[in-house]
C-alpha positions as protocol buffer text, in pm:
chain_id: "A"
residue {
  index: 1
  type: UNK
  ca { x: 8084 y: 11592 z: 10647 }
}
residue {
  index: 2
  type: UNK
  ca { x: 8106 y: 11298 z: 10400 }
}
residue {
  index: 3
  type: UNK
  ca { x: 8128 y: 11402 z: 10015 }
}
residue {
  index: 4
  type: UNK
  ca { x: 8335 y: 11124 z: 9862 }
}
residue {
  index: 5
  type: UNK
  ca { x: 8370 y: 10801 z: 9893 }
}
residue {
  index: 6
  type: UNK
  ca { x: 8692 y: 10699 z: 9842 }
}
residue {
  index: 7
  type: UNK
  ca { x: 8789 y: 10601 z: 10193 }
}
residue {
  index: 8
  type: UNK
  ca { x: 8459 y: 10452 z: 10258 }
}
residue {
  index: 9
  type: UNK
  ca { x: 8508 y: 10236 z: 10565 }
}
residue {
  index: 10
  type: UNK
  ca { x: 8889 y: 10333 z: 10672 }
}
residue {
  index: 11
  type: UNK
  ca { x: 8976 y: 10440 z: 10986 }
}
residue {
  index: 12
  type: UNK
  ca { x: 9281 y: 10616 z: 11008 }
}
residue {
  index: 13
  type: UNK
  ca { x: 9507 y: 10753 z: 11253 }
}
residue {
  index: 14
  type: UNK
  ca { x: 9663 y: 11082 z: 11131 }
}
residue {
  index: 15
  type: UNK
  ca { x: 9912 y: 11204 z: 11424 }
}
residue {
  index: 16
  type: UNK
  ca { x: 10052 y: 11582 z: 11422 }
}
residue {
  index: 17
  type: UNK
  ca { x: 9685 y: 11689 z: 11322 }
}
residue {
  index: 18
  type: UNK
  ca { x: 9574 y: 11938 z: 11520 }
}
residue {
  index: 19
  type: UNK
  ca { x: 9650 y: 12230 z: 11246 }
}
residue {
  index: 20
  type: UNK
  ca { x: 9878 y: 12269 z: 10958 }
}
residue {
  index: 21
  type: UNK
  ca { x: 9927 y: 11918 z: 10679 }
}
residue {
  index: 22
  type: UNK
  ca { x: 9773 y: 11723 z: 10963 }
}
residue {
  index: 23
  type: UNK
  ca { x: 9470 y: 11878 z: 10990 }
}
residue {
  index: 24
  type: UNK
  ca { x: 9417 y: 11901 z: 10596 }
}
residue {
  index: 25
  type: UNK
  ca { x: 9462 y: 11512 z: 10571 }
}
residue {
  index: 26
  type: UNK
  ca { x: 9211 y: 11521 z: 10866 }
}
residue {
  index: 27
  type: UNK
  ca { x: 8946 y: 11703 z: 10684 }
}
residue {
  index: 28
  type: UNK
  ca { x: 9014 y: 11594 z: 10364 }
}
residue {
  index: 29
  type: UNK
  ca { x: 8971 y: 11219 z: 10484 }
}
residue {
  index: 30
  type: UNK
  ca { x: 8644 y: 11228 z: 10640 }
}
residue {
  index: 31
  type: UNK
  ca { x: 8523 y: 11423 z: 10375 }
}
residue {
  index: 32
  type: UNK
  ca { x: 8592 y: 11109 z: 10126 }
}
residue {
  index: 33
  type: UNK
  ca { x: 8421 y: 10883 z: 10401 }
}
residue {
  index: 34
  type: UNK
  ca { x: 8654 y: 10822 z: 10637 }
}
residue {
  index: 35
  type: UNK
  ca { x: 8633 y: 10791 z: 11037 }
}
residue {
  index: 36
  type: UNK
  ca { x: 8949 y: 11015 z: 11163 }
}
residue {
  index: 37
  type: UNK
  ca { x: 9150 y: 10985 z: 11505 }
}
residue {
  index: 38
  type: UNK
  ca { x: 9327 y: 11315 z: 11520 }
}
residue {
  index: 39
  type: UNK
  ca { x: 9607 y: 11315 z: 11789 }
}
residue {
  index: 40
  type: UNK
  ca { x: 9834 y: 11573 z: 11920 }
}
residue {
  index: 41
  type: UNK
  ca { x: 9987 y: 11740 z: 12176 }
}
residue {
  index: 42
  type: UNK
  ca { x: 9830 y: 12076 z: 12105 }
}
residue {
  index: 43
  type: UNK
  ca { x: 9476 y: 11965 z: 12282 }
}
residue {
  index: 44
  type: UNK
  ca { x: 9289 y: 12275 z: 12223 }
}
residue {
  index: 45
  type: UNK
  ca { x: 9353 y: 12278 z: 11850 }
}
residue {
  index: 46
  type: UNK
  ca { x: 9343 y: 11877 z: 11846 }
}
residue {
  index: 47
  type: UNK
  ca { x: 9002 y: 11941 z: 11958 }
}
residue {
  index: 48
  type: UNK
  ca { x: 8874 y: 12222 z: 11818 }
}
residue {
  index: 49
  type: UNK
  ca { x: 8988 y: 12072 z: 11447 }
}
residue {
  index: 50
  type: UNK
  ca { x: 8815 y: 11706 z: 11531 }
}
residue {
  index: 51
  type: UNK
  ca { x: 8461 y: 11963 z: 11615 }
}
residue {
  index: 52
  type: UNK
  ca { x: 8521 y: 12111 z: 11272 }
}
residue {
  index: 53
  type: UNK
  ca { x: 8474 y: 11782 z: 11066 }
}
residue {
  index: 54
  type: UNK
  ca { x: 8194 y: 11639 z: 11295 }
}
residue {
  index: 55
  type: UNK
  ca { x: 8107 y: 11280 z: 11417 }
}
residue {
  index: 56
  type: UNK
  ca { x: 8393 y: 11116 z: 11169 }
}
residue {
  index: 57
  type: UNK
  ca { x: 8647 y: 11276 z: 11397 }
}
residue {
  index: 58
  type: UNK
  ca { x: 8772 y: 11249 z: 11758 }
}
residue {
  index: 59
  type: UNK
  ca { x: 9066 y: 11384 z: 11898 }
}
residue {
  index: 60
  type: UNK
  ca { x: 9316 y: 11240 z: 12130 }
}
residue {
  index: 61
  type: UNK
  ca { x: 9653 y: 11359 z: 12345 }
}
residue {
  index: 62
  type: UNK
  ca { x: 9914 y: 11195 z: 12252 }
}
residue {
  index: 63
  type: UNK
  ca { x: 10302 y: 11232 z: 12289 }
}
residue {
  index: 64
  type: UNK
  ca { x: 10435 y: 11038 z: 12015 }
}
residue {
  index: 65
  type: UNK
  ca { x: 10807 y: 10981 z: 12186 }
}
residue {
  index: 66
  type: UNK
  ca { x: 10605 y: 10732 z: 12443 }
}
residue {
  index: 67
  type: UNK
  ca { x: 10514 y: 10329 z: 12402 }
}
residue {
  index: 68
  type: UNK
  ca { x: 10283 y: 10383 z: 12645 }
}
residue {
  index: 69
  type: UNK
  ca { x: 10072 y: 10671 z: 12439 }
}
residue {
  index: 70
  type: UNK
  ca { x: 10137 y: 10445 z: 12120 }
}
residue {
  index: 71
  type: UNK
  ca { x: 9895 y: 10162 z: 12321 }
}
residue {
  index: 72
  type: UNK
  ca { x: 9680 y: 10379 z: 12465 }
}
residue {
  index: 73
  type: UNK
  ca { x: 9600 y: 10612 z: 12132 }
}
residue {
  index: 74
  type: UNK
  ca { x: 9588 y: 10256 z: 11929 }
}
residue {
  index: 75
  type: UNK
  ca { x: 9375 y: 10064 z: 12173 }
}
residue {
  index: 76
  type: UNK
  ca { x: 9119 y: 10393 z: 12188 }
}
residue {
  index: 77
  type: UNK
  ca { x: 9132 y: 10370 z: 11814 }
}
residue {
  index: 78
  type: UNK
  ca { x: 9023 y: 9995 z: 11778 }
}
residue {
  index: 79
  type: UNK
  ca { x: 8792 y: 10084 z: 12084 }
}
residue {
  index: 80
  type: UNK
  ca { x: 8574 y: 10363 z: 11952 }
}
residue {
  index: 81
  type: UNK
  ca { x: 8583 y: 10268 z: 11550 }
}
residue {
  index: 82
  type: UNK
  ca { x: 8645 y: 9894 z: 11573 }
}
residue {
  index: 83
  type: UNK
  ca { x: 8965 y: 9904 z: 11327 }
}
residue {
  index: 84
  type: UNK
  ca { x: 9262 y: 10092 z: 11266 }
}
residue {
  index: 85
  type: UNK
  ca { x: 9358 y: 10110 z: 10854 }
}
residue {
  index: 86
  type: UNK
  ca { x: 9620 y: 10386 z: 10802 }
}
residue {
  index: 87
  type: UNK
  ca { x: 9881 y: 10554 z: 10982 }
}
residue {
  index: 88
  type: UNK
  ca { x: 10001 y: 10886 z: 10907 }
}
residue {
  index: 89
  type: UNK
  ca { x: 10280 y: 10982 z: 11088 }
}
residue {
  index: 90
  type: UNK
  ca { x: 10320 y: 11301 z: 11021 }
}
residue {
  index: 91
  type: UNK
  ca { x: 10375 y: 11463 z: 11369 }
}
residue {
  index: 92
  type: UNK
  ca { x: 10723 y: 11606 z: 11389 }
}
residue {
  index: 93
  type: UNK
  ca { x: 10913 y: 11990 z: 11505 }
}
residue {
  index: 94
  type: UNK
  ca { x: 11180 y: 12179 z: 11288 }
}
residue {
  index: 95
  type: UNK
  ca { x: 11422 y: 12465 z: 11369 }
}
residue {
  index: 96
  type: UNK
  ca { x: 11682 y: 12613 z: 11221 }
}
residue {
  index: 97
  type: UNK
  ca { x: 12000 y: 12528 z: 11394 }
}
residue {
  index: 98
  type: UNK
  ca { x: 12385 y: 12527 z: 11282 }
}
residue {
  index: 99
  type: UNK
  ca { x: 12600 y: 12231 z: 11355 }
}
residue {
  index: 100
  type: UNK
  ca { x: 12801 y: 12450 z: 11605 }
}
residue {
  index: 101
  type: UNK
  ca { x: 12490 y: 12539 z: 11768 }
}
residue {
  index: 102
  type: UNK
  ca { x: 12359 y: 12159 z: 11828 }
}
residue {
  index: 103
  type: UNK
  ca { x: 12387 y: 12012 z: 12114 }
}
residue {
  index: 104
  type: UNK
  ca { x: 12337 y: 11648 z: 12175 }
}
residue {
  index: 105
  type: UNK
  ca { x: 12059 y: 11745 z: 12406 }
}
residue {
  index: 106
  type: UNK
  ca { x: 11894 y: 11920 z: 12146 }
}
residue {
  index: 107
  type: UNK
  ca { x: 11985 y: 11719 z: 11859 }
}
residue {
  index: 108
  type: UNK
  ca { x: 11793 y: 11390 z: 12038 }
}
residue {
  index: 109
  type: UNK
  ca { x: 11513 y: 11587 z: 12122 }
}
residue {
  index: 110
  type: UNK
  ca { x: 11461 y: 11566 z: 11745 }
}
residue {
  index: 111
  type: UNK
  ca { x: 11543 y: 11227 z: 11672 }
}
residue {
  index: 112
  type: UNK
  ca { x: 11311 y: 11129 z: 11964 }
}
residue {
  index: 113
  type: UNK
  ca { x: 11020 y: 11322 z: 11800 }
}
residue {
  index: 114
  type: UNK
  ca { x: 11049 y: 11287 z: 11413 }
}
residue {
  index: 115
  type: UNK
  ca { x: 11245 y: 10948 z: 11391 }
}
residue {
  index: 116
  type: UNK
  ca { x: 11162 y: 10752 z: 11755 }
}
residue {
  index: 117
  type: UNK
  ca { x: 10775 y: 10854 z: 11704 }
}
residue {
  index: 118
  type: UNK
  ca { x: 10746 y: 10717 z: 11345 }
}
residue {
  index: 119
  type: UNK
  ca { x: 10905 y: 10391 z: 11445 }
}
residue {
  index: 120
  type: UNK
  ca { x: 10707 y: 10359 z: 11747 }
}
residue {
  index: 121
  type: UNK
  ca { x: 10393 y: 10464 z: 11521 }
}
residue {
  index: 122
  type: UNK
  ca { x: 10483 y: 10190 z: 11266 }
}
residue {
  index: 123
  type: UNK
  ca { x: 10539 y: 9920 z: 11575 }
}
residue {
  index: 124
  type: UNK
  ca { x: 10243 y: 9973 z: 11744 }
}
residue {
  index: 125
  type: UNK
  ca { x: 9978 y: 9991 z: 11429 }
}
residue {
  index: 126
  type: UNK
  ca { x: 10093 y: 9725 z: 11239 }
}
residue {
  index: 127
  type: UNK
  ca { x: 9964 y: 9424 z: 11427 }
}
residue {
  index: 128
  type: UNK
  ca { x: 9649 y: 9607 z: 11480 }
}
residue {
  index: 129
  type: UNK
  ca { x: 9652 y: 9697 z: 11124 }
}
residue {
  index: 130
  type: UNK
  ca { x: 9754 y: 9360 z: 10973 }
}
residue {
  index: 131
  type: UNK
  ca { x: 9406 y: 9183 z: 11177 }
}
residue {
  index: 132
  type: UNK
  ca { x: 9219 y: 9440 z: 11000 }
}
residue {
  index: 133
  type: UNK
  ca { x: 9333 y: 9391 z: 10614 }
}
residue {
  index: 134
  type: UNK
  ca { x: 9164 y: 9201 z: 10401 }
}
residue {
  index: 135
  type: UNK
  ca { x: 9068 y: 9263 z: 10049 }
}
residue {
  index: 136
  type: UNK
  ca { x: 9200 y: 9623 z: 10164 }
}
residue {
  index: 137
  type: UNK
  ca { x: 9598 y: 9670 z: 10189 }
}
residue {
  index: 138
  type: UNK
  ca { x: 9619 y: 9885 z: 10473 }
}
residue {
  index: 139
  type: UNK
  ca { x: 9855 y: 10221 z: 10440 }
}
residue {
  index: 140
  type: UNK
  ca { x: 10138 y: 10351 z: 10654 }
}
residue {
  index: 141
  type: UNK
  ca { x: 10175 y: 10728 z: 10542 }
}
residue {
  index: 142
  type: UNK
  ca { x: 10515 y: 10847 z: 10686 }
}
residue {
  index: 143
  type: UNK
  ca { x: 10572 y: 11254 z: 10611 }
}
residue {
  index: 144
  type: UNK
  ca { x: 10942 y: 11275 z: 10559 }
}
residue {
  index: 145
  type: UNK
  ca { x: 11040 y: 11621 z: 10387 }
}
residue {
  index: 146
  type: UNK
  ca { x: 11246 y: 11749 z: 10112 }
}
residue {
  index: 147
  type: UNK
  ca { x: 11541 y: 11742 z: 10366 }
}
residue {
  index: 148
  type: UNK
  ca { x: 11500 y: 11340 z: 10344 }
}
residue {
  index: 149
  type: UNK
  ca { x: 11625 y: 11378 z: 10018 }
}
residue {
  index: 150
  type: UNK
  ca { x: 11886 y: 11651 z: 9998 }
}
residue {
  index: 151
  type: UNK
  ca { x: 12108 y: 11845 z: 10267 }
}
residue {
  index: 152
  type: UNK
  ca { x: 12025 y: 12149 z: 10327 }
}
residue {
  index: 153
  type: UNK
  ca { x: 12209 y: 12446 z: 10534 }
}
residue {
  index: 154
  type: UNK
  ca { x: 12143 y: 12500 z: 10944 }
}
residue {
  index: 155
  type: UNK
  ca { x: 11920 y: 12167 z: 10980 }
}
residue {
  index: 156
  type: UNK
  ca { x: 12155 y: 11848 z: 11050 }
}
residue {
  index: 157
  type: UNK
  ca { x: 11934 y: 11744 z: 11289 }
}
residue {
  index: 158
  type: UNK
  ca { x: 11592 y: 11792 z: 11072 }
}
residue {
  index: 159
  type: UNK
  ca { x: 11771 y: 11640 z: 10828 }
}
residue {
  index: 160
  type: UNK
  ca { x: 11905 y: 11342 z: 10950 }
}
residue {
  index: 161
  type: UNK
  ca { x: 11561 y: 11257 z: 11109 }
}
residue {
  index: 162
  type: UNK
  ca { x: 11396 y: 11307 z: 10777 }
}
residue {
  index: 163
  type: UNK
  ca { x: 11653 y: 11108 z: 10582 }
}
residue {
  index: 164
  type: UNK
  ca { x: 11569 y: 10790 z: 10900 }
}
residue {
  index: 165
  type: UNK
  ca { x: 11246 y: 10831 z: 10762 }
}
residue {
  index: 166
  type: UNK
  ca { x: 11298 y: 10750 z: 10484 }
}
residue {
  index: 167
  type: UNK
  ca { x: 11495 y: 10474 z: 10555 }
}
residue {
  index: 168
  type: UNK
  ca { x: 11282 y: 10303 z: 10844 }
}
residue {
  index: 169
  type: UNK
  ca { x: 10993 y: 10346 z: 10511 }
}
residue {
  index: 170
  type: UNK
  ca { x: 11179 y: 10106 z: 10262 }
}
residue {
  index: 171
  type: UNK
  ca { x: 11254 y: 9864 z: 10582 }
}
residue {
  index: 172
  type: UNK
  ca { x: 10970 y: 9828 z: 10700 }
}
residue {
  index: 173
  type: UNK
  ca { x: 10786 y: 9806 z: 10373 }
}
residue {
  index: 174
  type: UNK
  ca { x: 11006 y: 9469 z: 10307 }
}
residue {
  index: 175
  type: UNK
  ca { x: 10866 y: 9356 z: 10616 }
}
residue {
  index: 176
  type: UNK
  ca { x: 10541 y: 9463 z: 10637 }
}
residue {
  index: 177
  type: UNK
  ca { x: 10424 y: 9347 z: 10278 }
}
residue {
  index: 178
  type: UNK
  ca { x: 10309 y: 9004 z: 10344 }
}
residue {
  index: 179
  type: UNK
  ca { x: 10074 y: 9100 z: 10634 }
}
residue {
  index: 180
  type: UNK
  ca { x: 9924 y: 9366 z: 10316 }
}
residue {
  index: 181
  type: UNK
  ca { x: 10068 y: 9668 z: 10445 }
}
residue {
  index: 182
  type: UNK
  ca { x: 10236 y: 9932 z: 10235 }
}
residue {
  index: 183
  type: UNK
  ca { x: 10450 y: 10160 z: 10364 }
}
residue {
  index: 184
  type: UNK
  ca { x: 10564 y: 10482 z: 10193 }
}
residue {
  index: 185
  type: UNK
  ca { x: 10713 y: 10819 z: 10252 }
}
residue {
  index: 186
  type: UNK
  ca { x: 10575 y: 11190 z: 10178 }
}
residue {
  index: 187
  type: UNK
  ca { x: 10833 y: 11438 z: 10100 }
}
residue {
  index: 188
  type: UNK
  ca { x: 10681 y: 11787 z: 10125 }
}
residue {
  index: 189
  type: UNK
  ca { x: 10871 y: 12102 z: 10018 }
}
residue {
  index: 190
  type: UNK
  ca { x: 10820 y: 12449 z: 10142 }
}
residue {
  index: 191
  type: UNK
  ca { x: 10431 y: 12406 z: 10272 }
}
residue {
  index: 192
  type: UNK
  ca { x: 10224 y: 12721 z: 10416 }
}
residue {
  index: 193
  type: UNK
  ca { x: 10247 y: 12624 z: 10767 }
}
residue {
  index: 194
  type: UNK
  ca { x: 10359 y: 12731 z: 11062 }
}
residue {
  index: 195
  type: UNK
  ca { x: 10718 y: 12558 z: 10985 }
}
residue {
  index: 196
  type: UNK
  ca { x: 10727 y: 12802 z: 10682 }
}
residue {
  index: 197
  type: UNK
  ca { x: 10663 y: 13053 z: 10939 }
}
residue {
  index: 198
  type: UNK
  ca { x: 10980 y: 13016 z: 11109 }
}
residue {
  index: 199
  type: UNK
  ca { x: 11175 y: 12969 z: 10818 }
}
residue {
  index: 200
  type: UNK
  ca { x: 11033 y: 13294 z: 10683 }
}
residue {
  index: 201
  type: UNK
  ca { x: 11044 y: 13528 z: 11026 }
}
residue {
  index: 202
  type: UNK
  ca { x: 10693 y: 13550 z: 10988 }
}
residue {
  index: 203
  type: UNK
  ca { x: 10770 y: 13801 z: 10695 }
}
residue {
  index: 204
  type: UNK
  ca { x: 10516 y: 13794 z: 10396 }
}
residue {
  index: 205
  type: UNK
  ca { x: 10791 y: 13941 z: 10200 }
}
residue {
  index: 206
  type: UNK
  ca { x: 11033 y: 13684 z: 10301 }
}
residue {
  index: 207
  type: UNK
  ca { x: 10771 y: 13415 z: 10207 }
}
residue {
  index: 208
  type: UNK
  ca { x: 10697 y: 13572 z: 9915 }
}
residue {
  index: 209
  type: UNK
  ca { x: 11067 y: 13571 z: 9784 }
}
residue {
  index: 210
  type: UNK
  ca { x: 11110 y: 13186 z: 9909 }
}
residue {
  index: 211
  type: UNK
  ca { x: 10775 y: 13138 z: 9637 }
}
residue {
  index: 212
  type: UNK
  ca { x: 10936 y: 13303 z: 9382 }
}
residue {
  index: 213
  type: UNK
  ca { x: 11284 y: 13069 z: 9394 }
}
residue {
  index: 214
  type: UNK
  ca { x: 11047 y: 12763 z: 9378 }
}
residue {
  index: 215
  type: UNK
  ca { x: 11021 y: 12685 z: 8970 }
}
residue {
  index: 216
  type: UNK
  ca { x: 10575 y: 12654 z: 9019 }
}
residue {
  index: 217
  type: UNK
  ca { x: 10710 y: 13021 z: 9158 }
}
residue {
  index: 218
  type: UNK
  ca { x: 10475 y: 13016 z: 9490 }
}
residue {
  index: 219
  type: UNK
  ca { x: 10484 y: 12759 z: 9841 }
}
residue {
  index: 220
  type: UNK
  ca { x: 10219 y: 12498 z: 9855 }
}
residue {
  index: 221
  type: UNK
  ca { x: 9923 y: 12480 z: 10026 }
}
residue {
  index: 222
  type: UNK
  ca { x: 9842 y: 12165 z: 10319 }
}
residue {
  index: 223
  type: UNK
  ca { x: 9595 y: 12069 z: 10111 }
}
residue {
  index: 224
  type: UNK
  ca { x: 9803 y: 12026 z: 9816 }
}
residue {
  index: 225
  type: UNK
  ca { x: 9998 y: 11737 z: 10059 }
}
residue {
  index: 226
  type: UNK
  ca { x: 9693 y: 11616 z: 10210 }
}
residue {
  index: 227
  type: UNK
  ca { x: 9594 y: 11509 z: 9810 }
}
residue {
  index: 228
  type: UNK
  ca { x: 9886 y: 11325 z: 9795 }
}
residue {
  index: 229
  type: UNK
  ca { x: 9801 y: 11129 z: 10133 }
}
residue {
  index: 230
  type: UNK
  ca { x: 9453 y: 11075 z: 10021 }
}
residue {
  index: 231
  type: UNK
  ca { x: 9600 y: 10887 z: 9740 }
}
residue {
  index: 232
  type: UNK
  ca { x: 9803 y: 10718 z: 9918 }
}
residue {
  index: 233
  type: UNK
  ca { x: 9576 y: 10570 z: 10193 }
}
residue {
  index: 234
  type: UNK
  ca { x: 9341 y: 10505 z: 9916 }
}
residue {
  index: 235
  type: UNK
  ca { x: 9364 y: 10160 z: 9718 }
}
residue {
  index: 236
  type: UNK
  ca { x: 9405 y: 10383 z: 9413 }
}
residue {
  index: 237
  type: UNK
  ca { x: 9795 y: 10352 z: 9501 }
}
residue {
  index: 238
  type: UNK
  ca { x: 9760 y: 9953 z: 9599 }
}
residue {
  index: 239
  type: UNK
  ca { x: 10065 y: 9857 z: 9449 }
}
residue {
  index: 240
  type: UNK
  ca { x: 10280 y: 10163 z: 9555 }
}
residue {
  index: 241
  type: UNK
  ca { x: 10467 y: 10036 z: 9867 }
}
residue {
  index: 242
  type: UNK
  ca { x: 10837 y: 10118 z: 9977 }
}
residue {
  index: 243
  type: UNK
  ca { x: 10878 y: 10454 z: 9777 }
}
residue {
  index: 244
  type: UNK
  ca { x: 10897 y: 10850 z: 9805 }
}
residue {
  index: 245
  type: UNK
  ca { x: 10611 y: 11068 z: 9702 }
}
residue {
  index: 246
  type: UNK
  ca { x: 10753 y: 11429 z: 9652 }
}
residue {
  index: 247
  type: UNK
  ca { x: 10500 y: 11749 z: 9669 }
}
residue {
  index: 248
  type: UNK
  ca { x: 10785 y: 12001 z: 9607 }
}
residue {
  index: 249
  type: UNK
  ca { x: 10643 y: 12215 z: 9297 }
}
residue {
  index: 250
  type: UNK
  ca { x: 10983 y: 12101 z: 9174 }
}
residue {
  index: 251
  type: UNK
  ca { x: 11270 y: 12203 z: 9418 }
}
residue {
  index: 252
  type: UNK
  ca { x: 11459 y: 11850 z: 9399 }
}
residue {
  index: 253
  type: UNK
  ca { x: 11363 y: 11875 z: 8985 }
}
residue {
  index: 254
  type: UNK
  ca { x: 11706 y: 11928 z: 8913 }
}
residue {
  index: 255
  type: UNK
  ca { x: 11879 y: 11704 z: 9211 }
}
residue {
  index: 256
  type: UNK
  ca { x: 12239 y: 11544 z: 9153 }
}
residue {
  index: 257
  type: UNK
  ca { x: 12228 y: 11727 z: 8847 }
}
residue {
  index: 258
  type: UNK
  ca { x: 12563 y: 11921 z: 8736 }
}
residue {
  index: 259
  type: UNK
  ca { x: 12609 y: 12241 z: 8476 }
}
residue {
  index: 260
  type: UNK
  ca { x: 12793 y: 12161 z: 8127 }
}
């Protein structure tokens, strides 16, 4: 499947990538060279999207709330492809949810997925990652959201998990820099997926309209995020650690700003 060669040599480890931004990243990586673990819970998808891109690609289960999957998906990693350079965390669920409506139940069910599974992600790679960087700086990809930057309504939960992933990204770029590790966060807006989905009711209308309130006037395609994690697993972006990369088509343009 290899047309590029800009990740010529990196394994990476893109979790969440059965379908959707995860999958994109998947198939955009091998095709610039690299060799792909693609893990999820959805293991007919997981696998069926790893058969897609070929012999770059394998898939693996994996829960991303559990240590023990963390060792076992890492280990399998370093096992079949002998290294382990990026990390994109990207696995994570959404619904829409009023505070009223939240209960702690559901509200750590969440945290455990979107902000427990990025920390255990960025735990278990690193040492594995740190033995394998050399002249490369390896890459921690985190996909945070718009909602890590801004409140929005009927989404404290989302939101608070998006705005820890943020956080845990500047944190443990700080610490992870001197082992030549960079760290940063992806900030998607309103993506075609199947999140858009249930923001929309499955309406093509109501997509539509949400399209036409976003100032590019249309939602953005996974591959339009995946080309912002290709950079940023690349060593094009080798002295970007610690920040936010936003692929909004300009929602947050106008953020903390105030009429008159």
């Amino acid at each position: 499947m290899t047309t590029g060669s800009r990740l010529d040599g990196v394994v990476a480890l893109i979790t969440g990538g059965a379908r959707g931004m995860g999958a994109a990243e998947a198939k955009l990586f091998a095709s610039e060279g690299a060799r792909v673990v693609i893990t999820d819970i959805l293991g007919d998808e997981g696998r069926e999207t790893a058969a897609d891109i070929g012999e770059q690609a394998v898939f693996l289960d994996h829960d991303v709330t559990s240590a023990a999957d963390w060792q076992r998906v890492v280990g399998e990693t370093t096992a079949t492809f002998g290294r382990l350079d990026v990390l994109i965390n990207n696995a994570g669920v959404f619904w829409l949810e009023s505070i009223a409506d939240t209960s702690a139940d559901r509200y750590m069910e969440m945290v455990r997925v979107n902000q427990l599974g990025v920390f255990l992600g960025i735990q278990t790679a690193a040492p594995t990652m740190a033995a394998a960087a050399s002249e490369r700086r390896a890459s921690i990809v985190n996909v945070s959201s718009i909602a890590g930057l801004r409140g929005s309504q009927a989404s404290i939960a989302y939101s608070a998990t998006k705005f820890a992933v943020r956080g845990m990204t500047k944190a443990a770029a700080l610490e992870l820099a001197p082992q030549r590790i960079r760290v940063n966060s992806l900030h998607p807006g309103l993506i075609d997926t199947a999140m858009m989905d249930t923001i929309a009711a499955g309406s093509p209308e109501v997509k539509s309209m949400i399209g036409a309130r976003i100032p590019l006037g249309e939602v953005a395609r996974s591959e339009e995020v995946a080309t912002m994690a290709l950079f940023l697993a690349s060593d094009e972006s080798s002295h970007c650690t610690g920040a936010e990369f936003v692929v909004d088509g300009g929602i947050t343009a106008g953020m903390g700003m105030t009429d008159g």
